[in-house]
C-alpha positions in Angstrom: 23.1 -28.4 2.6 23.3 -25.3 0.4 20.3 -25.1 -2.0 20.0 -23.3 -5.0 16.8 -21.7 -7.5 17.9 -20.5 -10.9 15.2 -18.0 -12.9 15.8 -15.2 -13.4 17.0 -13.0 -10.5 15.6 -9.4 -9.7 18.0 -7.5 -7.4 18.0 -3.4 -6.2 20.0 -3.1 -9.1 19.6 -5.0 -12.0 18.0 -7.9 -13.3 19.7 -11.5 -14.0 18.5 -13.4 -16.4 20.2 -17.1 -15.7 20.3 -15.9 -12.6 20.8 -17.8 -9.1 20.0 -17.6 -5.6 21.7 -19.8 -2.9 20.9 -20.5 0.3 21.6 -22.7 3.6 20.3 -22.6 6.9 17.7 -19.7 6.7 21.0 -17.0 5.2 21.4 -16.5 1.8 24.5 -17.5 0.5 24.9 -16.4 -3.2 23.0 -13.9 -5.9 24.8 -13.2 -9.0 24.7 -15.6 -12.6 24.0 -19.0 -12.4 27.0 -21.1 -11.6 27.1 -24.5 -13.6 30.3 -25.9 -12.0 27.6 -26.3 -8.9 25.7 -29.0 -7.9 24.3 -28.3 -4.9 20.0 -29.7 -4.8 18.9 -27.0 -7.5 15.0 -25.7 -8.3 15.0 -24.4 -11.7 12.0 -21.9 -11.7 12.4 -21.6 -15.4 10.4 -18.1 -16.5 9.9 -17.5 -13.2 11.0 -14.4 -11.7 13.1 -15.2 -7.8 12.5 -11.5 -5.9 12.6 -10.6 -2.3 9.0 -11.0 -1.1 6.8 -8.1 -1.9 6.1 -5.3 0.6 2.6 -4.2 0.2 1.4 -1.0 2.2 -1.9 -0.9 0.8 -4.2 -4.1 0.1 -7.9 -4.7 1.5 -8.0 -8.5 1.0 -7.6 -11.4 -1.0 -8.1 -15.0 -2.0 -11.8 -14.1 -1.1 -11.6 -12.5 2.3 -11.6 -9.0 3.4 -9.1 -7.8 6.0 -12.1 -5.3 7.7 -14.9 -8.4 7.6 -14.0 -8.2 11.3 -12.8 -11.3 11.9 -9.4 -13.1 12.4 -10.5 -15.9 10.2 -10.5 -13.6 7.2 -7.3 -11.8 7.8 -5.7 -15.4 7.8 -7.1 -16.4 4.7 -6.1 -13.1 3.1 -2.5 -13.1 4.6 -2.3 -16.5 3.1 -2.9 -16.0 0.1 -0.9 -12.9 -0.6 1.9 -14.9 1.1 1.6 -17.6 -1.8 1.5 -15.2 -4.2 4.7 -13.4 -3.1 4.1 -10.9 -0.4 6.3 -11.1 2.8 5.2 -8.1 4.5 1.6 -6.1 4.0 -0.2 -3.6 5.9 -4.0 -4.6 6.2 -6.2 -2.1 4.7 -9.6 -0.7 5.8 -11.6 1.7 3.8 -14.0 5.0 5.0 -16.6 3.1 7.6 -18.3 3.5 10.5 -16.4 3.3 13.9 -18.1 -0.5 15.0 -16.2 -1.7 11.4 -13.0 -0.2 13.0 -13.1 -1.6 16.1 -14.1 -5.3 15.3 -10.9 -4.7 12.6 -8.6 -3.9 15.3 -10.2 -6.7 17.6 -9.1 -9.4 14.9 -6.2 -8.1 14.1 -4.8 -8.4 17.5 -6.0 -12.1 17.6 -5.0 -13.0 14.2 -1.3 -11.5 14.3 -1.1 -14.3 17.3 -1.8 -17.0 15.0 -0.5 -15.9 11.5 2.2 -18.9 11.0 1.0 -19.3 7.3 0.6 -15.6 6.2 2.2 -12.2 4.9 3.8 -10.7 8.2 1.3 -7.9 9.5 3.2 -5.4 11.3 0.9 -2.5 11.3 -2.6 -1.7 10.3 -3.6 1.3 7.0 -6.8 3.1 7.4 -7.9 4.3 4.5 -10.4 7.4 5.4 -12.9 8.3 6.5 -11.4 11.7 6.4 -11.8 12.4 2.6 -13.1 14.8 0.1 -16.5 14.4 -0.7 -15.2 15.4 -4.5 -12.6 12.6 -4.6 -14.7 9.6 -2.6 -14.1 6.8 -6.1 -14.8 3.4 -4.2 -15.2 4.9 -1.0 -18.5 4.9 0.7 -19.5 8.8 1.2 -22.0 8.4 3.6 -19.4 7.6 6.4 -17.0 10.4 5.3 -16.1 12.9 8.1 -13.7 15.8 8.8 -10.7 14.9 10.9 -11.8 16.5 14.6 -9.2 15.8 17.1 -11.9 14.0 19.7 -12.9 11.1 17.1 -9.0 10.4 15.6 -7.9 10.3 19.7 -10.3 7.9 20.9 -9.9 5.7 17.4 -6.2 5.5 18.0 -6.9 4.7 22.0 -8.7 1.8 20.4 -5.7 0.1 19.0 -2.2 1.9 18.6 -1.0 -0.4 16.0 -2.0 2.1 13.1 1.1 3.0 10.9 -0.3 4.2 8.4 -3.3 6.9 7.8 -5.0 8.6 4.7 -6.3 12.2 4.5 -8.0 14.6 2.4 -5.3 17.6 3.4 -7.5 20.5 2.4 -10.3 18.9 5.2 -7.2 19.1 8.3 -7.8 22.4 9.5 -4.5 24.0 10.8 -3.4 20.8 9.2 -3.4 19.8 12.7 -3.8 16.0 12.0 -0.4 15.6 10.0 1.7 16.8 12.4 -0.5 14.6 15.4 0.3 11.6 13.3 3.6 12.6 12.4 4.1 12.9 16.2 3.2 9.4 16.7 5.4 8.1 13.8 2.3 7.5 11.7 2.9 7.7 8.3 0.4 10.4 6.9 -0.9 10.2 3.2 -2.6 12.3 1.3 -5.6 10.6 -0.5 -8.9 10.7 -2.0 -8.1 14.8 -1.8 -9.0 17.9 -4.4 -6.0 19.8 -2.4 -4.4 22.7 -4.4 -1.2 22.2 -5.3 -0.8 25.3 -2.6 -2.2 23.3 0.0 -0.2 19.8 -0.9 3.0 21.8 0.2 1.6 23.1 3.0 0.3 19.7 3.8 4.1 18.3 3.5 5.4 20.8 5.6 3.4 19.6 8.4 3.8 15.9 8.3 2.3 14.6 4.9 4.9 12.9 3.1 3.1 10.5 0.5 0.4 10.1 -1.5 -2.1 7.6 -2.1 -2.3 5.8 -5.4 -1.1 8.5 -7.5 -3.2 9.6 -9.8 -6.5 8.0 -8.5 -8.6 9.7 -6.4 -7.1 13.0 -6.2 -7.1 16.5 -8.0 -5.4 17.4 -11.0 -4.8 20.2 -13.4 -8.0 22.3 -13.4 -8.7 25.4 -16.0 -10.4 28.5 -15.0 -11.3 31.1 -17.5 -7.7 31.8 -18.6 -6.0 30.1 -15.9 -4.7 26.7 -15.2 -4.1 25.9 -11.3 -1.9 22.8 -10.5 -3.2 20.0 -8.2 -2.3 16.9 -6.3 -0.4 15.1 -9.1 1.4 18.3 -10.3 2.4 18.7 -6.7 3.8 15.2 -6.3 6.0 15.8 -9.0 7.1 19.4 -8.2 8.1 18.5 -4.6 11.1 16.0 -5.1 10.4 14.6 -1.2 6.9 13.6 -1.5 6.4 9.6 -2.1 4.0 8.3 -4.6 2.4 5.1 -4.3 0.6 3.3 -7.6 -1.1 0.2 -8.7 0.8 -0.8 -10.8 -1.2 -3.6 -12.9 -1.2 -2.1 -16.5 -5.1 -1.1 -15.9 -5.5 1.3 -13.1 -2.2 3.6 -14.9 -1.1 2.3 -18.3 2.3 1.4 -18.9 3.4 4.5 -20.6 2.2 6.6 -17.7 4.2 4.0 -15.3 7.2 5.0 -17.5 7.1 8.6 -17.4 6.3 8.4 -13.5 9.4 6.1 -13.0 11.6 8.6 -15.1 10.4 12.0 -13.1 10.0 10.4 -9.2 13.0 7.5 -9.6 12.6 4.3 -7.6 13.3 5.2 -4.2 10.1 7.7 -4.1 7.8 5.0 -5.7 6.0 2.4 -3.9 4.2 -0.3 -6.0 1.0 -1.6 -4.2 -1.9 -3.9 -5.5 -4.9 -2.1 -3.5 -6.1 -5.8 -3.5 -10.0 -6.5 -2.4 -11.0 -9.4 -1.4 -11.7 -10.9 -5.0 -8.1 -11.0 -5.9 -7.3 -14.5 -6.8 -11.1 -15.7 -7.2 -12.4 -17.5 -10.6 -14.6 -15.1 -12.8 -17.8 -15.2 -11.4 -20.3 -13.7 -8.9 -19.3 -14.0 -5.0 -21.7 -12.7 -2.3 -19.9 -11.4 1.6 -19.6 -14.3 4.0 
């Protein structure tokens, strides 16, 4: 039997307000305005909003649980809840650590991708550093930040080749050497936590780097010198028309007239909208100590 929730209806091209969505067997079988001469077993979601599930390429954890604690258990429980919270698809995040976090991450993340019936699908896994700028480190922990040397990246990815995603500091990849290895291996490489030039973002593109990590945080900007003003990350991502820009996109981290004006130069199909969730997403206010 067909069944049918009526909110209002976000599509790739507009928004429905009394809108429907339809469906039967597992297929969709309708989007458009709601249809009252149908009586099929309806859900109205009222205020709600009825999207496609979220696609979130950059989250560390949720509902209390980090994805990097190292154990299957906590990528469950974060998968979970970022699948009742909307998100069909995520890439589990882990920040700039030593290499014995890394490996226990990719241990239960193999293990917990076998068992996931309840969460966000995990396709992939998103390292976030440890090859940043020292500059640029925000919430990252400096003492574990390293160049990218071509020995350490090779035996991290012999660990567990189900990386799809890696952020760098550009200016710190000699020979930019590392963009075009991970490029190579269909990696997506990301500029973050960087003080490149606007000079060395190009160059950076031109050899693999295609996007950059949550635009505007973490990363160099327009800088004056004497008489001179030199262009940085952010100028860069708007000046090169190719490069994609991810941002948090919660109101606080970028306020809503800089969302706009982001939107207006980039256009949708070179924005990604992540949450950069930690584990705390979800929790009441209060204190919470690591399991």
């Amino acid at each position: 039997m067909e069944k049918r929730l009526v909110g209002t209806v976000i599509t790739p091209c507009r928004m429905i307000k009394q809108g429907e969505v339809a469906y039967e067997n597992g297929k969709f079988t309708y989007v458009g305005p709601f249809r009252s001469n149908i009586h099929e077993k309806t859900e109205d979601m009222g205020d709600a909003y009825v999207a496609p599930g979220f696609i979130d390429i950059h989250v560390h954890g949720g509902g209390g649980r980090d994805f990097a604690e190292g154990t299957p258990e906590a990528m469950l429980v974060a998968a979970k809840y970022h699948a009742q919270n909307g998100t069909a698809v995520l890439l589990p995040t882990a920040s700039t650590s030593p290499d014995a976090v890394y490996f226990k991450f990719f241990e239960a993340y193999k293990q917990a991708v076998k068992e996931n019936t309840e969460g966000a699908e995990m396709p992939g896994l998103h390292m976030e550093g440890p090859n940043f700028a020292l500059a640029q480190v925000g919430a990252q922990d400096p003492r574990y930040v390293i160049p990218p040397q071509k020995e350490w990246y090779e035996n991290i990815y012999s660990k567990c080749n189900d990386i799809l995603r890696w952020d760098v500091a550009a200016e710190r990849d000699e020979n930019m050497e590392f963009g075009r290895w991970l490029n190579d291996r269909g990696i997506l490489a990301s500029i973050g936590h960087s003080d490149a030039t606007l000079e060395e973002a190009i160059l950076a593109y031109e050899s693999g780097y295609t996007h950059l990590t949550h635009f505007y945080s973490g990363m160099s900007a327009l800088v004056r010198r004497k008489s001179y003003r030199f262009p940085g990350l952010i100028e860069a991502g708007y000046m090169h028309n190719d490069f994609t820009v991810e941002i948090i996109a919660d109101g606080s981290h970028l306020p809503p007239s800089l969302l706009k004006h982001i939107y207006k130069a980039k256009g949708s199909d070179k924005i990604a909208l992540i949450t950069d969730a930690l584990a705390e997403a979800g929790l009441p206010e209060g204190t919470i100590s690591p399991p």
